[in-house]
N, CA, C and O atoms as a Maestro MAE file, in Angstrom:
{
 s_m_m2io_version
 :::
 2.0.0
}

f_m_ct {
 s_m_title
 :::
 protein
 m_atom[252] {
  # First column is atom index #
  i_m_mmod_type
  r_m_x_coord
  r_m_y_coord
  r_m_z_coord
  i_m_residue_number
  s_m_chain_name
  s_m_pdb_residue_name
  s_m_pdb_atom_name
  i_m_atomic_number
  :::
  1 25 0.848 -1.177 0.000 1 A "UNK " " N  " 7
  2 3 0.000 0.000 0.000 1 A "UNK " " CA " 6
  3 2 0.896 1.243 0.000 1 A "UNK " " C  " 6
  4 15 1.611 1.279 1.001 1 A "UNK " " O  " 8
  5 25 1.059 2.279 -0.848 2 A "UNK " " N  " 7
  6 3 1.652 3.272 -1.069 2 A "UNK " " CA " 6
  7 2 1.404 4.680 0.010 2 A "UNK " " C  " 6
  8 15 0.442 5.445 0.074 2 A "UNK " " O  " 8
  9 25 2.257 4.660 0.530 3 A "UNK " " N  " 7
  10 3 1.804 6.234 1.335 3 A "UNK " " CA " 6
  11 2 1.875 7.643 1.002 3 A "UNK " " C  " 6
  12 15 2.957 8.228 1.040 3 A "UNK " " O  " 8
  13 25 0.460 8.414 0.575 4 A "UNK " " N  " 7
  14 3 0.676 9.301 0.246 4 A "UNK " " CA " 6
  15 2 0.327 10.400 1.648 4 A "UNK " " C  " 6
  16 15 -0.213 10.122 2.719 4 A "UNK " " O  " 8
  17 25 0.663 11.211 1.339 5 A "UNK " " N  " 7
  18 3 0.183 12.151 2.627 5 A "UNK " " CA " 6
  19 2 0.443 13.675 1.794 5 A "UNK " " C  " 6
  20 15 1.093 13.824 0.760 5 A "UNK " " O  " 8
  21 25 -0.282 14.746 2.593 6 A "UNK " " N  " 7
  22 3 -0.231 15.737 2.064 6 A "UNK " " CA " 6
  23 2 0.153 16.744 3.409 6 A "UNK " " C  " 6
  24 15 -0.389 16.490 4.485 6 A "UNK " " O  " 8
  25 25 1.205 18.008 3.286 7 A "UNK " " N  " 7
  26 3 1.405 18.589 4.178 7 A "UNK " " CA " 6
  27 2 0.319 19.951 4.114 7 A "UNK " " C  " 6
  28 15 -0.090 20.811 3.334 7 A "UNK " " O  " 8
  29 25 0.180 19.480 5.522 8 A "UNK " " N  " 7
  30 3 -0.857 20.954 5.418 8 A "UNK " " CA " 6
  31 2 -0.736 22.498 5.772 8 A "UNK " " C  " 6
  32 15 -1.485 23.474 5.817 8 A "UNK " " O  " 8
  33 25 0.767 22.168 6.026 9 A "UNK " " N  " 7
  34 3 1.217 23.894 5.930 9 A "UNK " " CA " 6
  35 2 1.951 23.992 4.773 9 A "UNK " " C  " 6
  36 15 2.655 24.998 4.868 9 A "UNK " " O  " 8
  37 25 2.156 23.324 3.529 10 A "UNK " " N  " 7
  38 3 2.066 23.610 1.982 10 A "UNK " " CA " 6
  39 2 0.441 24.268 1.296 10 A "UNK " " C  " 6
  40 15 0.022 25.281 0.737 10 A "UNK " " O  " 8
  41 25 0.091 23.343 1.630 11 A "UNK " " N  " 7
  42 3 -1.189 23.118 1.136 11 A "UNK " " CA " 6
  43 2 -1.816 24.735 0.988 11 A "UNK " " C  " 6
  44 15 -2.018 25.554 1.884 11 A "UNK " " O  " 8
  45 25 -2.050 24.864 -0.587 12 A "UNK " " N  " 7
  46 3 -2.745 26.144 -0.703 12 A "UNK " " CA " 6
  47 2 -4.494 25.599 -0.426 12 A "UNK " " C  " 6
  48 15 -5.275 26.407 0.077 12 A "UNK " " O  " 8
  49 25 -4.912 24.364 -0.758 13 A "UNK " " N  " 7
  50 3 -6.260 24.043 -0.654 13 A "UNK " " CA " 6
  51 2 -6.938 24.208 -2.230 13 A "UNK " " C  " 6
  52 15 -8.093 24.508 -2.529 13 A "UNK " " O  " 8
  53 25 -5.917 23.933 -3.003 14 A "UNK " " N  " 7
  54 3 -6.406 24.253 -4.498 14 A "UNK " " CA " 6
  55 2 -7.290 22.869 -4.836 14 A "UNK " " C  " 6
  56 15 -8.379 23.048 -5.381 14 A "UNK " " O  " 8
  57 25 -7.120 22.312 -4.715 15 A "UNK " " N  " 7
  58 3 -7.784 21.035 -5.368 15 A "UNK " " CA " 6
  59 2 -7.237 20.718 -6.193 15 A "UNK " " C  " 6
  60 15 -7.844 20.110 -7.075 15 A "UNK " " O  " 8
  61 25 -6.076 20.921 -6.304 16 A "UNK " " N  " 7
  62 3 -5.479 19.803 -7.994 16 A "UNK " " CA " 6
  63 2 -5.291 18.689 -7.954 16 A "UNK " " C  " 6
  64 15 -5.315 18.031 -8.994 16 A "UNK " " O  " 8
  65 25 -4.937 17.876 -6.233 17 A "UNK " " N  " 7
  66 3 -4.783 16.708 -6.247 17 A "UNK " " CA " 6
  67 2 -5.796 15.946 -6.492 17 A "UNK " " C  " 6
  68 15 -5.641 14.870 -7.070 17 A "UNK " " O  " 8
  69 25 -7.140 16.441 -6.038 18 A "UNK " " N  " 7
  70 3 -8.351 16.092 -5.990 18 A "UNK " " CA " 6
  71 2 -8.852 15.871 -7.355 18 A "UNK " " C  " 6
  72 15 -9.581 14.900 -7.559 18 A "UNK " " O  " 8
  73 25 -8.482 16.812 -8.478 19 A "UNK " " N  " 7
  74 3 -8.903 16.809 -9.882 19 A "UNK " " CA " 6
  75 2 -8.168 15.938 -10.481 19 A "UNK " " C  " 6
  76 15 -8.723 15.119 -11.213 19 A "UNK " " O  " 8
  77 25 -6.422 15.910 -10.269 20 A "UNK " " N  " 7
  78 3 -5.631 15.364 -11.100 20 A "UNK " " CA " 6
  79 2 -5.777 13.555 -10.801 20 A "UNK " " C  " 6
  80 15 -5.657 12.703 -11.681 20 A "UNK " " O  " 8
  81 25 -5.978 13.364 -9.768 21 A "UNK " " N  " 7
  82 3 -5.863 12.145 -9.362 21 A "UNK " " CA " 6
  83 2 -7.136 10.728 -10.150 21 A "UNK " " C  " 6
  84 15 -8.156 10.342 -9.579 21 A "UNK " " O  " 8
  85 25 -6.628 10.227 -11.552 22 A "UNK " " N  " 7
  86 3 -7.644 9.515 -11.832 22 A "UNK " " CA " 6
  87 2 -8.290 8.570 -11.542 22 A "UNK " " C  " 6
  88 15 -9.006 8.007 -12.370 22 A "UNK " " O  " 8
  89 25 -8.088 7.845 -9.212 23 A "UNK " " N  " 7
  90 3 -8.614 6.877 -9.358 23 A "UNK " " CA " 6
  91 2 -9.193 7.614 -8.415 23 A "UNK " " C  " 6
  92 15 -10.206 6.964 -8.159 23 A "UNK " " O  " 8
  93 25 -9.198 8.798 -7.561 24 A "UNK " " N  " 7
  94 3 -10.374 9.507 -6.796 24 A "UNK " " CA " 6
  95 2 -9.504 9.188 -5.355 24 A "UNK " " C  " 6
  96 15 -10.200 9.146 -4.340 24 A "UNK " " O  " 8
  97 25 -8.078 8.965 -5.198 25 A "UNK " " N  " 7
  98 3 -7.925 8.854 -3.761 25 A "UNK " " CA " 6
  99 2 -8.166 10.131 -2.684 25 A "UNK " " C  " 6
  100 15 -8.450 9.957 -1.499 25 A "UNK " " O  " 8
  101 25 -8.014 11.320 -3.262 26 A "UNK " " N  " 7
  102 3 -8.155 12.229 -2.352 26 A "UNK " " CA " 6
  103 2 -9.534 12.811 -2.211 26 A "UNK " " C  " 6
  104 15 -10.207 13.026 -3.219 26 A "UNK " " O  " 8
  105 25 -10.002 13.086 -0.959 27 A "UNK " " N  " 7
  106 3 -11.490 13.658 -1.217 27 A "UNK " " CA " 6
  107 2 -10.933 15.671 -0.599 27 A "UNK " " C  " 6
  108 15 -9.813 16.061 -0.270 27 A "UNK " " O  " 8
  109 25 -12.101 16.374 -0.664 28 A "UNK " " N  " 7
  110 3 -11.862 17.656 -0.316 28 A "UNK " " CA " 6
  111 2 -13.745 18.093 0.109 28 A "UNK " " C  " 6
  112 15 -14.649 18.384 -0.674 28 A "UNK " " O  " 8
  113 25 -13.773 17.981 1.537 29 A "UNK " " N  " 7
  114 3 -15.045 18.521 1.847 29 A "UNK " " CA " 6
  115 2 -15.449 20.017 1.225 29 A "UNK " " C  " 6
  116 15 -16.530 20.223 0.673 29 A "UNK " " O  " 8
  117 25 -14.572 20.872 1.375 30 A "UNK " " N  " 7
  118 3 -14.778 22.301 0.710 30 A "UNK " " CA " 6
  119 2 -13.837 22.961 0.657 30 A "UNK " " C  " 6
  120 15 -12.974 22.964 1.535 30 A "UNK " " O  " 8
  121 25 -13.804 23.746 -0.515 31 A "UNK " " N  " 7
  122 3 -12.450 25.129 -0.991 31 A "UNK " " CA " 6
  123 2 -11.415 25.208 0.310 31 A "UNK " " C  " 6
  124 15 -10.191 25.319 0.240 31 A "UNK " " O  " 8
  125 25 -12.266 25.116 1.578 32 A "UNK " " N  " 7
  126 3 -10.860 25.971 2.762 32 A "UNK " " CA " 6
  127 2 -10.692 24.917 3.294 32 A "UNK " " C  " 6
  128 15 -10.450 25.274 4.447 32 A "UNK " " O  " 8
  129 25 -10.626 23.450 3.283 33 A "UNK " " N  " 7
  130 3 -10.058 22.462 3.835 33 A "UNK " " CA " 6
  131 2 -9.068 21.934 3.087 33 A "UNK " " C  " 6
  132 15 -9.080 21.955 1.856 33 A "UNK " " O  " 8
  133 25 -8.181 21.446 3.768 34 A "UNK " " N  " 7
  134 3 -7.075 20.374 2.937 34 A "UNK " " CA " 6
  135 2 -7.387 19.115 2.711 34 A "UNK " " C  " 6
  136 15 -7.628 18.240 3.542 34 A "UNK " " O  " 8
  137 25 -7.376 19.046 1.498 35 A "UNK " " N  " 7
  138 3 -7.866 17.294 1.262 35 A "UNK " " CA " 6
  139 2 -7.426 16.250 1.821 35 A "UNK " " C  " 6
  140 15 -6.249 16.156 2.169 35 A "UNK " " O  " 8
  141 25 -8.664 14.922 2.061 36 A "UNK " " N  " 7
  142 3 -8.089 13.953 2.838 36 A "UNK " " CA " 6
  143 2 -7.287 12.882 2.068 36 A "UNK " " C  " 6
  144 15 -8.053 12.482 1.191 36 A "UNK " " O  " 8
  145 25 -5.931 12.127 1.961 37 A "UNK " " N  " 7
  146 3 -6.271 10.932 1.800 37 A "UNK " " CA " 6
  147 2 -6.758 10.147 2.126 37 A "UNK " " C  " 6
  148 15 -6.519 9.906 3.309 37 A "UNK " " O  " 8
  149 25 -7.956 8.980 1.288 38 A "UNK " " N  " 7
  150 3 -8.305 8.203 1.320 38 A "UNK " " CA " 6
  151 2 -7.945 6.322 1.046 38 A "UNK " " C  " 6
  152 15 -7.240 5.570 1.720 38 A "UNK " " O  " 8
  153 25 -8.268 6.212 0.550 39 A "UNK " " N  " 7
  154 3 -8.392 4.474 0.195 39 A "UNK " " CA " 6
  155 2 -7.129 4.307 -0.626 39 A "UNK " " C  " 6
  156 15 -7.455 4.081 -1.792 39 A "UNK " " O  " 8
  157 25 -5.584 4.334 -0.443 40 A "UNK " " N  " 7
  158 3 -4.202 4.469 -1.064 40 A "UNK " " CA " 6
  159 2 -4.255 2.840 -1.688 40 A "UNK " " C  " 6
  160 15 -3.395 2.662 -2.550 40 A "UNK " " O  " 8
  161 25 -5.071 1.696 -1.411 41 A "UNK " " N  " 7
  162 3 -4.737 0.932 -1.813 41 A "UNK " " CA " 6
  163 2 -5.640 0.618 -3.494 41 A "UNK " " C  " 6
  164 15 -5.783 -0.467 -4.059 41 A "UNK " " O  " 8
  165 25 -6.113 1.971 -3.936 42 A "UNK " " N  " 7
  166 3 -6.261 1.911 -5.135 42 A "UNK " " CA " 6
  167 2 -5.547 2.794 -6.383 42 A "UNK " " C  " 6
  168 15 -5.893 3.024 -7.541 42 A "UNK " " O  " 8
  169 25 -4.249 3.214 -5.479 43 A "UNK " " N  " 7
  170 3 -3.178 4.204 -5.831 43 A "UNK " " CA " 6
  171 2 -2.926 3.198 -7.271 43 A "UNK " " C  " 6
  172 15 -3.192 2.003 -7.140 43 A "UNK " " O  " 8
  173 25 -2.504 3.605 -8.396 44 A "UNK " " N  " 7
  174 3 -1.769 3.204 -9.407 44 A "UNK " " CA " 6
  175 2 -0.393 3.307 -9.213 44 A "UNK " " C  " 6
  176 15 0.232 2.298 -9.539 44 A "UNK " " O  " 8
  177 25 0.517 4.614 -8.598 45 A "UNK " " N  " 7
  178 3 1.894 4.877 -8.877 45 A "UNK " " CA " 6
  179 2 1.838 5.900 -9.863 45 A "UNK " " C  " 6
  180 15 2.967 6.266 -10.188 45 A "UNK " " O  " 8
  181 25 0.825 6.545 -10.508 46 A "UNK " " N  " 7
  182 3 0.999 7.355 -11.819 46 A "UNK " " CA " 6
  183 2 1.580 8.653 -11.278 46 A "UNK " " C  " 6
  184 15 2.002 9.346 -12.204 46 A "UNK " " O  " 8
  185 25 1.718 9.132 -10.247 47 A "UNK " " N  " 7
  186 3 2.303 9.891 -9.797 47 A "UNK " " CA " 6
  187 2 1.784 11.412 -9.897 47 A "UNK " " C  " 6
  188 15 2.375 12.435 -9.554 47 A "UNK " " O  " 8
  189 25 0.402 11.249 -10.512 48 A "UNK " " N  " 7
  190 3 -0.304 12.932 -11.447 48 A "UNK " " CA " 6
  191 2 -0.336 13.514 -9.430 48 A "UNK " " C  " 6
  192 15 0.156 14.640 -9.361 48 A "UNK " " O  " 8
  193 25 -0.587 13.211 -8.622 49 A "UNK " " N  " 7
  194 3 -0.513 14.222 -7.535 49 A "UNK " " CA " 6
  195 2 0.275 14.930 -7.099 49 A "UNK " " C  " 6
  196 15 -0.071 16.029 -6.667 49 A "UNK " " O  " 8
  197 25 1.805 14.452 -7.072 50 A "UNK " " N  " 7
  198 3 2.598 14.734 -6.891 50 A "UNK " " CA " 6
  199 2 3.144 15.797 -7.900 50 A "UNK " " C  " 6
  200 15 3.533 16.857 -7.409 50 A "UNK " " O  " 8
  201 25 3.220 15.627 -9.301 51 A "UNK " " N  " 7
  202 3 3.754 16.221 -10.209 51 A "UNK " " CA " 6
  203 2 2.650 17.838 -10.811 51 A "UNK " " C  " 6
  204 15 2.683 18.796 -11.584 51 A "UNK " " O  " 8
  205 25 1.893 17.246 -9.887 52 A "UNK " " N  " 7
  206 3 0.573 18.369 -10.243 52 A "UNK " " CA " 6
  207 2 0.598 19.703 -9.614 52 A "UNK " " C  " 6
  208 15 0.380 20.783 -10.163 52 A "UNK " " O  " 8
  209 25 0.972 19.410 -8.074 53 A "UNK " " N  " 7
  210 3 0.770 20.083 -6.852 53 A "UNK " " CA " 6
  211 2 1.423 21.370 -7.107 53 A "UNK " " C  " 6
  212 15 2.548 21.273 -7.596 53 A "UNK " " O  " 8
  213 25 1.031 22.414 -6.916 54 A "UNK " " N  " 7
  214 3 2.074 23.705 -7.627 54 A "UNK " " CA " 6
  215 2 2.640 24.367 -6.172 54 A "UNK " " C  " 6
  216 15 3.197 25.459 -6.063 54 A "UNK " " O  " 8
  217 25 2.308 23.295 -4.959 55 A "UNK " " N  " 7
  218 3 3.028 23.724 -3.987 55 A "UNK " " CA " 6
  219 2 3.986 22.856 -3.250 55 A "UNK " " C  " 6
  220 15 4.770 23.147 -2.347 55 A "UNK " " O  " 8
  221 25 3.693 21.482 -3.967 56 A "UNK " " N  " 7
  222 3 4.829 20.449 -3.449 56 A "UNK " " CA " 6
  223 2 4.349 20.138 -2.336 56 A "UNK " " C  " 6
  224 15 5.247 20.227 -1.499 56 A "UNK " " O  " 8
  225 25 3.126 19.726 -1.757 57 A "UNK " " N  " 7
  226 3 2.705 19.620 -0.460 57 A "UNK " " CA " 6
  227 2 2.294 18.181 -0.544 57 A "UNK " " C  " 6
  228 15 2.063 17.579 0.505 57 A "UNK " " O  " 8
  229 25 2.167 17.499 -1.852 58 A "UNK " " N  " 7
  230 3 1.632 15.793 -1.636 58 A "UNK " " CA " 6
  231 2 2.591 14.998 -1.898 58 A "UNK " " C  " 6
  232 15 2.874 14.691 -3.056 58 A "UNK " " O  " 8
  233 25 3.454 14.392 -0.482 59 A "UNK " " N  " 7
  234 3 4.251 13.692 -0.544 59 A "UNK " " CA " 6
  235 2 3.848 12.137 -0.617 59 A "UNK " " C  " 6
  236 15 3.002 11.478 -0.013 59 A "UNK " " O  " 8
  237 25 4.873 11.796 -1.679 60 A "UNK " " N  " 7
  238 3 4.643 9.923 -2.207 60 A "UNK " " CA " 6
  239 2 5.990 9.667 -1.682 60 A "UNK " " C  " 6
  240 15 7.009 10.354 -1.757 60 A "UNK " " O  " 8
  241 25 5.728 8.300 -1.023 61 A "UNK " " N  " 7
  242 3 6.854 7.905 -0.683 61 A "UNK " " CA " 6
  243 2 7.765 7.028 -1.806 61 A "UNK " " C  " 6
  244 15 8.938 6.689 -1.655 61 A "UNK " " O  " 8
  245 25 7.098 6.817 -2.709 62 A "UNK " " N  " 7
  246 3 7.714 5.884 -4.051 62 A "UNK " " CA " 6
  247 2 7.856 7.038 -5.259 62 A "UNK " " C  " 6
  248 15 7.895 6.675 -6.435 62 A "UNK " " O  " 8
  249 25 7.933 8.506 -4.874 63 A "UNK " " N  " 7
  250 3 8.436 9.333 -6.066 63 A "UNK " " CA " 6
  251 2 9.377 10.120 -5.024 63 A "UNK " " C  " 6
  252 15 10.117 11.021 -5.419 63 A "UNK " " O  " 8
  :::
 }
 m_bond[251] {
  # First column is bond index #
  i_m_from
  i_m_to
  i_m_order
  :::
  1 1 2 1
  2 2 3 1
  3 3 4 2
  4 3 5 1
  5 5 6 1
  6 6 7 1
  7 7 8 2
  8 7 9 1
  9 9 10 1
  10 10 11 1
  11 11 12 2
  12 11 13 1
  13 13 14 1
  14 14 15 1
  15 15 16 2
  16 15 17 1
  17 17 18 1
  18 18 19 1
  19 19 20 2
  20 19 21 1
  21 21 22 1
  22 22 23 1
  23 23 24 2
  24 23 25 1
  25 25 26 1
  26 26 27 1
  27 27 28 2
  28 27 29 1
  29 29 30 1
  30 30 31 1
  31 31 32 2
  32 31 33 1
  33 33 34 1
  34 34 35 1
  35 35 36 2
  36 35 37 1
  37 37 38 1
  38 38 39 1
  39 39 40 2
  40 39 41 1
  41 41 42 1
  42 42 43 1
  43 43 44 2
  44 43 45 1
  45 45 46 1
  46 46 47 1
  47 47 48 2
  48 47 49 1
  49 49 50 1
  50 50 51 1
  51 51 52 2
  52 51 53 1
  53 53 54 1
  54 54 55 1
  55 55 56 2
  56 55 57 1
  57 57 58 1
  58 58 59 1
  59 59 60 2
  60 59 61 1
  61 61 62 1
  62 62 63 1
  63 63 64 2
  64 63 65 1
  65 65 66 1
  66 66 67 1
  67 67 68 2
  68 67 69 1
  69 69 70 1
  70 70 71 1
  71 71 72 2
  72 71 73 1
  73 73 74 1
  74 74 75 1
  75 75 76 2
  76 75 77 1
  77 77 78 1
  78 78 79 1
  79 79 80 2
  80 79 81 1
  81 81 82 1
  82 82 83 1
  83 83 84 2
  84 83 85 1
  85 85 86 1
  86 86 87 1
  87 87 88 2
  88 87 89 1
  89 89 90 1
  90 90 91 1
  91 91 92 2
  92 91 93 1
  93 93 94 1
  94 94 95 1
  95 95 96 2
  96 95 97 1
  97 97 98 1
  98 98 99 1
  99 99 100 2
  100 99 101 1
  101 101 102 1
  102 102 103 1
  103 103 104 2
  104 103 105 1
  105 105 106 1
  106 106 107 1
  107 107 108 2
  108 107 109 1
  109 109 110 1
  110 110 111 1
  111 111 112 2
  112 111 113 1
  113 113 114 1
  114 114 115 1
  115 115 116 2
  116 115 117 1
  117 117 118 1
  118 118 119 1
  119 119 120 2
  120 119 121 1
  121 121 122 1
  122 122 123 1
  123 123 124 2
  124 123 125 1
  125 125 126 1
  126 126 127 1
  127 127 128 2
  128 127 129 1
  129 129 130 1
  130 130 131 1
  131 131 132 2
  132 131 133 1
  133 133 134 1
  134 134 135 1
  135 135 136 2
  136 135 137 1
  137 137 138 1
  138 138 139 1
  139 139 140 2
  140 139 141 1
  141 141 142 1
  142 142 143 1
  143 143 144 2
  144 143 145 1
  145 145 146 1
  146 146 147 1
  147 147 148 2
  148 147 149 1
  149 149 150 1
  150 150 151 1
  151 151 152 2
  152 151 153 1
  153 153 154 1
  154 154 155 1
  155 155 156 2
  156 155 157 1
  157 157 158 1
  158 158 159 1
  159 159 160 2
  160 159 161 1
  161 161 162 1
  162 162 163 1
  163 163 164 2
  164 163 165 1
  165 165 166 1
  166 166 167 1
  167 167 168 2
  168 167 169 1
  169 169 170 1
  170 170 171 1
  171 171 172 2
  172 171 173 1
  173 173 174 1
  174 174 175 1
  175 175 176 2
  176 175 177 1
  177 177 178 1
  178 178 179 1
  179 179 180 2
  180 179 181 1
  181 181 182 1
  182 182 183 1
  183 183 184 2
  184 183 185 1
  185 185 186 1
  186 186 187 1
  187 187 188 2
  188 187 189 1
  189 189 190 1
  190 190 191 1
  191 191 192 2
  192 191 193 1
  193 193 194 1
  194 194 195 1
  195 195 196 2
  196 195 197 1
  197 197 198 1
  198 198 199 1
  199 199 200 2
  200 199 201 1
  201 201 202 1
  202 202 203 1
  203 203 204 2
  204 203 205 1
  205 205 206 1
  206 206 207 1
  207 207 208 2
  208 207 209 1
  209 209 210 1
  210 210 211 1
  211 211 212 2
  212 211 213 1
  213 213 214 1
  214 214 215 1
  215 215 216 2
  216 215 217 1
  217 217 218 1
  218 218 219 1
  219 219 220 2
  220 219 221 1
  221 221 222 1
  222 222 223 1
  223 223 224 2
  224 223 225 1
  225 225 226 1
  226 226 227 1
  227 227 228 2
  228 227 229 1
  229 229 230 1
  230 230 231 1
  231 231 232 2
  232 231 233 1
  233 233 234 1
  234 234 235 1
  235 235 236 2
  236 235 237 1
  237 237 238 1
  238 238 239 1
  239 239 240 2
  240 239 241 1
  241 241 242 1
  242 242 243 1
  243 243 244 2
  244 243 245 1
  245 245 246 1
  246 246 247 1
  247 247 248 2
  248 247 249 1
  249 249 250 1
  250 250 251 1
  251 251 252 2
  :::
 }
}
């Protein structure tokens, strides 16, 4: 199971991980929260969260 985590004093609260991510691991209750990870054991490895983040706040431990 891959660990992703997101720091939340990066975190602008944009939602890109939330958009970029094509199997839906991150959820985001609303605009001023930081998204949660969820269910990592349907992570692919494609890495779009990480490479997306325009603040470097979603750390993968396998990128």
């Amino acid at each position: 199971m891959p660990k992703i985590e997101i720091d939340p004093e990066l975190c602008s609260k944009c939602g890109t991980c939330v958009t970029n991510c094509p199997v839906g691991i991150f959820q985001q209750d609303d605009k001023d929260s930081v998204p949660m990870v969820g269910d990592t054991d349907n992570c692919i490895l494609c890495g779009m969260c990480v490479d997306n983040c325009p603040e470097d706040a979603v750390k993968h431990e396998n990128f």
